[in-house]
N, C-alpha and C positions, 0 to 999 in steps of 0.2 A: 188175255183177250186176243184173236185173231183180227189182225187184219192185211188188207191187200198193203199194206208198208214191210207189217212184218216177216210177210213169207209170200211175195210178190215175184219175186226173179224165180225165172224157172234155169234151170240146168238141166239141159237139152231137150230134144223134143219127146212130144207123148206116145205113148204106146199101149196099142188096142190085144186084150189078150182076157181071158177068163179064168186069173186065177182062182184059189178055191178060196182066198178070202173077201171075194165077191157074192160067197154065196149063189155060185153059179152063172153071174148073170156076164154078161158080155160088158167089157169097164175100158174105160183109158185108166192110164197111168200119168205120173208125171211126177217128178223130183220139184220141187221147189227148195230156194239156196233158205236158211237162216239167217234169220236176223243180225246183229256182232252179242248180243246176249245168250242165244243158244250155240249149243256146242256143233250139231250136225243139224244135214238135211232134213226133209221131212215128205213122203213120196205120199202125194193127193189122188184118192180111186174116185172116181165119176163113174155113176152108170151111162152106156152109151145109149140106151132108149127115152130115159126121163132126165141124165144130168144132174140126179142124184148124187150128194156126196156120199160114197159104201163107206172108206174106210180114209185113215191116215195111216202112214207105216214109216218104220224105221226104213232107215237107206237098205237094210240086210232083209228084207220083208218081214218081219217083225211087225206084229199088231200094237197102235196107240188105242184107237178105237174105229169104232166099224159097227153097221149095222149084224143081225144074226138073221133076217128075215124082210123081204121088203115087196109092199104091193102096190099095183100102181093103177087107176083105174077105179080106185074105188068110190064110191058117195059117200060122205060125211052128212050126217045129219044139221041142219043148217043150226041149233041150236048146241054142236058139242063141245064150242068152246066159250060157250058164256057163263059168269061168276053164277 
């Protein structure tokens, strides 16, 4: 389970760039340090227009997981997520 205890520190500052595991879009980057349970880092992708999380990646840019497609703007019909 994620949270702001376990991958809180960042190691050093962010960095705005469009790699292609953005899926194009325009992203920050940023290292955040590991817990003392994990072994490494873990580098946080945000999109820069909505603040979306794209991806997490290995310190090497290696994919953890990551969006493949993302749209922003759209309507949700008001009943799409009820039981």
């Amino acid at each position: 389970m994620w949270c702001s205890a376990c991958w809180g520190a960042r190691l050093g500052g962010a960095e705005r760039s469009v790699p292609p595991e953005t899926i194009g879009r325009a992203a920050w980057s940023v290292m955040l340090a590991p817990p003392p349970r994990k072994p490494r880092p873990v580098c946080h992708v945000l999109d820069v227009e909505s603040g979306v999380t794209l991806a997490y990646m290995t310190p090497d840019g290696g994919p953890l997981v990551g969006f493949t497609a993302l749209a922003t703007g759209v309507e949700v019909p008001p009943g799409a997520f009820q039981a």
